[in-house]
C-alpha positions as a Markdown table, in Angstrom:
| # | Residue | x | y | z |
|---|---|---|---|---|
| 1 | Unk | -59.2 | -14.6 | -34.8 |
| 2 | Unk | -59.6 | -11.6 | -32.4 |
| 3 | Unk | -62.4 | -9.9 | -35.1 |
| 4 | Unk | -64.1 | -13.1 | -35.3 |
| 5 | Unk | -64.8 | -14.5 | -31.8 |
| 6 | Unk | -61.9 | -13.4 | -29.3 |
| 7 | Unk | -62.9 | -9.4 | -29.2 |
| 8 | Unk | -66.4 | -10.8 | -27.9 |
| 9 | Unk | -65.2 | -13.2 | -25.4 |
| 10 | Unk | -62.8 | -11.0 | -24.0 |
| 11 | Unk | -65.3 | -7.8 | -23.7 |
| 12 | Unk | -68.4 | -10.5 | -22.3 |
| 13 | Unk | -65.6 | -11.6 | -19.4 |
| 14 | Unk | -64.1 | -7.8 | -18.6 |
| 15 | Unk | -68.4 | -6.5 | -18.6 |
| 16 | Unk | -69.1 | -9.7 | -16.3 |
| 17 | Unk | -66.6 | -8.7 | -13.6 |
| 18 | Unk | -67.1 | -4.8 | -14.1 |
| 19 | Unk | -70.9 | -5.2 | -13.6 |
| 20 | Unk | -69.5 | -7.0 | -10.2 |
| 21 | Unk | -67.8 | -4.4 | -8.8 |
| 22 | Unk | -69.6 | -1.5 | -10.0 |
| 23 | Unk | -72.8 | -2.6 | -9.3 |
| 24 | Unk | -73.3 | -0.9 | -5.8 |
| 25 | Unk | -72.4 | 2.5 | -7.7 |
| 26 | Unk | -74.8 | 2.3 | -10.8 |
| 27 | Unk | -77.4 | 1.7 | -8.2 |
| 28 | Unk | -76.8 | 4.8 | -6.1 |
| 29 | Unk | -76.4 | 6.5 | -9.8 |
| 30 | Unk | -79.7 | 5.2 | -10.2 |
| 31 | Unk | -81.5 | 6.1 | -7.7 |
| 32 | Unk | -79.9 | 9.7 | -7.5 |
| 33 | Unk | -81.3 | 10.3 | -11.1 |
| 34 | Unk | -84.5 | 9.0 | -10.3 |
| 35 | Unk | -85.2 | 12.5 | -7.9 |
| 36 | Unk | -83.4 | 14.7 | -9.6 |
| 37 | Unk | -85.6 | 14.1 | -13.0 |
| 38 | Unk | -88.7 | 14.2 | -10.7 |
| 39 | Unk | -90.0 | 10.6 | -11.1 |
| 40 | Unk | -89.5 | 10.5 | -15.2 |
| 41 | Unk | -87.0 | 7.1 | -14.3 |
| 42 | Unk | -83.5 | 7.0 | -14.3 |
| 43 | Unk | -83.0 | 4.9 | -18.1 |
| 44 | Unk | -83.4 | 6.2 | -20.9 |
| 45 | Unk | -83.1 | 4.0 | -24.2 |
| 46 | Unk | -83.2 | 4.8 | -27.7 |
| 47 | Unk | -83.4 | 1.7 | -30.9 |
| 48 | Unk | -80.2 | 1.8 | -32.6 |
| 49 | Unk | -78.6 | 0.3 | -35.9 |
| 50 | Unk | -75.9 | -2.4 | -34.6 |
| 51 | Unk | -73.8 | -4.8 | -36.4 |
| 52 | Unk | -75.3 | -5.4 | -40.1 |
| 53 | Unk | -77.2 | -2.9 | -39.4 |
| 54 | Unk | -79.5 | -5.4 | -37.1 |
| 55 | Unk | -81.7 | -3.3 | -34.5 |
| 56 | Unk | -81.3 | -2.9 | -30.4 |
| 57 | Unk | -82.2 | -0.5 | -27.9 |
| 58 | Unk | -79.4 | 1.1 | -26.5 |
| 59 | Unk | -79.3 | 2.1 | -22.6 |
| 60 | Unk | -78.1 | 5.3 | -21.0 |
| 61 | Unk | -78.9 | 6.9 | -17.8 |
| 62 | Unk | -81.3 | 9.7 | -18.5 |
| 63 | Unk | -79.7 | 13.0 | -18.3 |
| 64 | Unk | -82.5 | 15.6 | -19.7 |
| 65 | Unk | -86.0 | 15.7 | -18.4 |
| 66 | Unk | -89.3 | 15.1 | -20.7 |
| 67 | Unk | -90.3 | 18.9 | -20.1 |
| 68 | Unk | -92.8 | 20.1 | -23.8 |
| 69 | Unk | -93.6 | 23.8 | -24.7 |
| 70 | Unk | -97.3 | 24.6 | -24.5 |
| 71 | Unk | -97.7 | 22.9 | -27.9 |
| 72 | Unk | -96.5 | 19.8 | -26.6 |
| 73 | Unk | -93.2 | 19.8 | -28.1 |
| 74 | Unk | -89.8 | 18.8 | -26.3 |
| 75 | Unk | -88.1 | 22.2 | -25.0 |
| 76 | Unk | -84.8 | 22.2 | -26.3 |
| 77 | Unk | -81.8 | 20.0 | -25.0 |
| 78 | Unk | -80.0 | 22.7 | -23.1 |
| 79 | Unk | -83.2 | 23.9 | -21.0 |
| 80 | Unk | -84.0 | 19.9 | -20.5 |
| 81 | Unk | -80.4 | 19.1 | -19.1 |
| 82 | Unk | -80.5 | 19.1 | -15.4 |
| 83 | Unk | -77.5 | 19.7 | -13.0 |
| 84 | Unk | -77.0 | 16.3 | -12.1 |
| 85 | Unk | -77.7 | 15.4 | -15.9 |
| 86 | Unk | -74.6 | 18.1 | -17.1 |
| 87 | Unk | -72.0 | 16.1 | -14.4 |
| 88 | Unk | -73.4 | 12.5 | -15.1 |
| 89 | Unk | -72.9 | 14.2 | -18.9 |
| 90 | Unk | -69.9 | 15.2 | -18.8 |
| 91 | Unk | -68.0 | 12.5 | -16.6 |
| 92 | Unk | -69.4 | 9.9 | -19.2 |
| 93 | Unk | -71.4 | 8.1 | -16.4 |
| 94 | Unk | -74.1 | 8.1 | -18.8 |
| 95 | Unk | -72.7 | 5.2 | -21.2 |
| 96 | Unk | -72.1 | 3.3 | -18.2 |
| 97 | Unk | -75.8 | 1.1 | -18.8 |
| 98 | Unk | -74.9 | -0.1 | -22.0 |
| 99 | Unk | -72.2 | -1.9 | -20.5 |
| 100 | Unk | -75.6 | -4.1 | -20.2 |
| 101 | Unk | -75.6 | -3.7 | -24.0 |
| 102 | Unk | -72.5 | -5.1 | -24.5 |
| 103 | Unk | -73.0 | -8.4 | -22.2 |
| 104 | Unk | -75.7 | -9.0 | -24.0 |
| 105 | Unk | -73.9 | -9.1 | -27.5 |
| 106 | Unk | -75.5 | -5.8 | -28.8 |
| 107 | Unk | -72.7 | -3.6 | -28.4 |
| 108 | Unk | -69.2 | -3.8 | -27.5 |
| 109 | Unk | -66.7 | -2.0 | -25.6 |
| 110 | Unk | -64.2 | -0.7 | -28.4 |
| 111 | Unk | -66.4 | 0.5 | -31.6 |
| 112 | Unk | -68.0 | 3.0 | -33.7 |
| 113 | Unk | -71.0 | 4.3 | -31.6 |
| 114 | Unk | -74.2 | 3.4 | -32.4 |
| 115 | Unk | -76.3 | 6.7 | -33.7 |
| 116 | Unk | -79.5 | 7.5 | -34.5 |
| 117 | Unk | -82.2 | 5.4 | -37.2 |
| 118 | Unk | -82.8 | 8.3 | -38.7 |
| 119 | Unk | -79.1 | 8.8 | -39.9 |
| 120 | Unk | -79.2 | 5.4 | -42.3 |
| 121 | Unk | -80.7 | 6.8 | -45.3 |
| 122 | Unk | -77.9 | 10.0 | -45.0 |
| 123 | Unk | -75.1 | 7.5 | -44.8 |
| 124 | Unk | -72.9 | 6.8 | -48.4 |
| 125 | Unk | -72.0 | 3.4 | -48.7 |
| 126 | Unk | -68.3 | 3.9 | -47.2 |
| 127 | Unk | -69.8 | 5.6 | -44.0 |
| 128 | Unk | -72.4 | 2.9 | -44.2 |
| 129 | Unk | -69.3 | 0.1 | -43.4 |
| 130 | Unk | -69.0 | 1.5 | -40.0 |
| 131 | Unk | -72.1 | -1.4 | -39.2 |
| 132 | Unk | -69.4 | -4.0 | -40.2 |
| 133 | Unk | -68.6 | -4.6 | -36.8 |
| 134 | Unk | -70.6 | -4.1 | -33.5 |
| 135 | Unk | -70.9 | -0.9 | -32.0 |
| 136 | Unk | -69.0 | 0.4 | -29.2 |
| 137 | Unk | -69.4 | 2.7 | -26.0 |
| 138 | Unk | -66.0 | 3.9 | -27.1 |
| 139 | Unk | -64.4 | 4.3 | -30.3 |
| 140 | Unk | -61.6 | 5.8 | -32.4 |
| 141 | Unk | -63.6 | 8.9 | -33.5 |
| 142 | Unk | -63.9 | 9.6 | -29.1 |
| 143 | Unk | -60.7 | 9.6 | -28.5 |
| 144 | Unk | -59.8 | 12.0 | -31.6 |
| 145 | Unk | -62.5 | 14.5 | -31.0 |
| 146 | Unk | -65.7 | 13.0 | -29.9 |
| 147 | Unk | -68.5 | 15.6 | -30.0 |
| 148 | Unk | -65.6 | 18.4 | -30.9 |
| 149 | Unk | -65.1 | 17.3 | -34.4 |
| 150 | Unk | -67.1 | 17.2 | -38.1 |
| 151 | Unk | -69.5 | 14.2 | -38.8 |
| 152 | Unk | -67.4 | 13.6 | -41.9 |
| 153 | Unk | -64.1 | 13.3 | -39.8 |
| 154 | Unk | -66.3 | 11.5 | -37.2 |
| 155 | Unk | -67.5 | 8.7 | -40.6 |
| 156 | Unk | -63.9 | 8.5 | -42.0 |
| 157 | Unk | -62.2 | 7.5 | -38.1 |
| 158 | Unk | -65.1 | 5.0 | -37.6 |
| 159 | Unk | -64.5 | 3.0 | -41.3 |
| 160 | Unk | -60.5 | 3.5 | -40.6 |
| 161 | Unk | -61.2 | 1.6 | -37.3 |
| 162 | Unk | -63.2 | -0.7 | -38.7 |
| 163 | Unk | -60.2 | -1.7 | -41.4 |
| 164 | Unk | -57.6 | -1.4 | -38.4 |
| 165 | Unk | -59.3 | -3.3 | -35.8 |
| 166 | Unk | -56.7 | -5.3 | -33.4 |
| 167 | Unk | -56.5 | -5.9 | -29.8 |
| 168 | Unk | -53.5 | -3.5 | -29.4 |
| 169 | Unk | -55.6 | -1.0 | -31.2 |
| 170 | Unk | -59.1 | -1.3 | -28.4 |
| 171 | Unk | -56.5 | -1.1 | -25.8 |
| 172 | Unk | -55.0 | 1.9 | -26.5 |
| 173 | Unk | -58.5 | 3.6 | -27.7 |
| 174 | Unk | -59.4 | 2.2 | -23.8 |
| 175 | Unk | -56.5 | 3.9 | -22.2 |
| 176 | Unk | -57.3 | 6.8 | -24.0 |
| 177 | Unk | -60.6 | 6.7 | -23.7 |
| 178 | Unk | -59.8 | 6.8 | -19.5 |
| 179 | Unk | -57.6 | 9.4 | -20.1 |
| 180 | Unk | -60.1 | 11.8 | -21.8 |
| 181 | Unk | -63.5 | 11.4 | -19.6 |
| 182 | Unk | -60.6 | 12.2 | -16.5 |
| 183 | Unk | -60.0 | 15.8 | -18.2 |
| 184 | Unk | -63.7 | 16.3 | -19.5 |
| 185 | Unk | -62.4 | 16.9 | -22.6 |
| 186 | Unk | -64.8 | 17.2 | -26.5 |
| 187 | Unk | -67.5 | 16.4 | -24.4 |
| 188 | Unk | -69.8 | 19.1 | -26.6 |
| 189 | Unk | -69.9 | 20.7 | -30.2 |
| 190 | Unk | -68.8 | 24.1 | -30.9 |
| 191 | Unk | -72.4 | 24.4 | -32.0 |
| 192 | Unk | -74.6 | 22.3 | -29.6 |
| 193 | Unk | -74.7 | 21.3 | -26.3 |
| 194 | Unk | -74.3 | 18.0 | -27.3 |
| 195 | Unk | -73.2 | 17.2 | -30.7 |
| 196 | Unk | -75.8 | 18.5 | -34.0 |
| 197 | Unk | -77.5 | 16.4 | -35.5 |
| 198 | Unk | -76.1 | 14.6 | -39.0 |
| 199 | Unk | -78.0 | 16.0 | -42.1 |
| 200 | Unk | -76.0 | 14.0 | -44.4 |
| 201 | Unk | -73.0 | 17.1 | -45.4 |
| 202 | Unk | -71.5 | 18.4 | -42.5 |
């Protein structure tokens, strides 16, 4: 009952009354990111596999600026993350716009996160089950590692949650989840300032 209906209901009412109270906030966030990336906007969003693999643009609040080498290329992540972008970053602020996402149905709050189109040819066909439920701004792979730990740990969390789901299981990943973006902790990759990208091994 709770995979099939209540999980959605109960997210839809929680977003609905977040979006109330936090509304003022995102705003300000808003509007502070709009100057500090020099006019290039505040949103960034990004198409994303969701559940069944069905498409949706995911929203974040842009963090990195749109700054290209002389060729025209994009410079790499760590000379295109601002100041403001490395706190909004590493408090998590920047998920806080698909909170949208999940009111809408595309996402929800407890799942495996959406990643990148690119990824779906890479995936085997048990990774691949991770799109057998909607994706989340949290999940069980964030709150064991998040951006700290191997893509194949990162898979096999993400199709463990997927054969685990429960309410008692999203509210603990929650609680955790609140517990981990108050430390700052696995925000980045030993490798990356972010997390590298998946080439379908590592």
């Amino acid at each position: 009952m709770y995979r099939h209906g209540l999980k959605r209901m109960i997210d839809f009412i929680f977003v609905f009354m977040a979006l109330l109270i936090v509304g003022p906030i995102l705003l300000f966030i808003t509007l502070w990111l709009h100057f500090a990336n020099k006019g290039e906007g505040a949103f960034f969003t990004q198409k994303r596999p969701g559940k069944n693999g069905i498409f949706f643009r995911v929203i974040k609040f842009k963090t990195m600026t749109d700054k290209c080498d002389e060729d025209g290329n994009l410079l790499p992540d760590e000379q295109r993350l601002t100041k403001v972008g490395k706190f909004i970053r590493s408090t998590s602020i920047d998920e806080l716009p698909q909170l949208i996402n999940v009111l809408k149905g595309d996402m929800a709050l407890v799942g495996p996160r959406p990643l990148l189109t690119q990824y779906l040819p890479l995936y085997n066909k048990e990774q691949m089950r991770r799109h057998e439920v909607r994706p989340g701004i949290t999940g069980w792979a964030q709150v064991n590692g998040r951006n700290a730990i191997s893509w194949t740990k990162k898979f096999e969390l993400d199709v463990w949650y997927v054969n685990n789901l429960s309410f008692c299981l999203d509210l603990k990943i929650f609680f955790l989840t609140i517990k981990k973006v108050f430390y700052r902790v696995d925000i980045n990759s030993a490798n990356d300032v972010t997390m590298e990208d998946f080439d379908g091994t590592n």
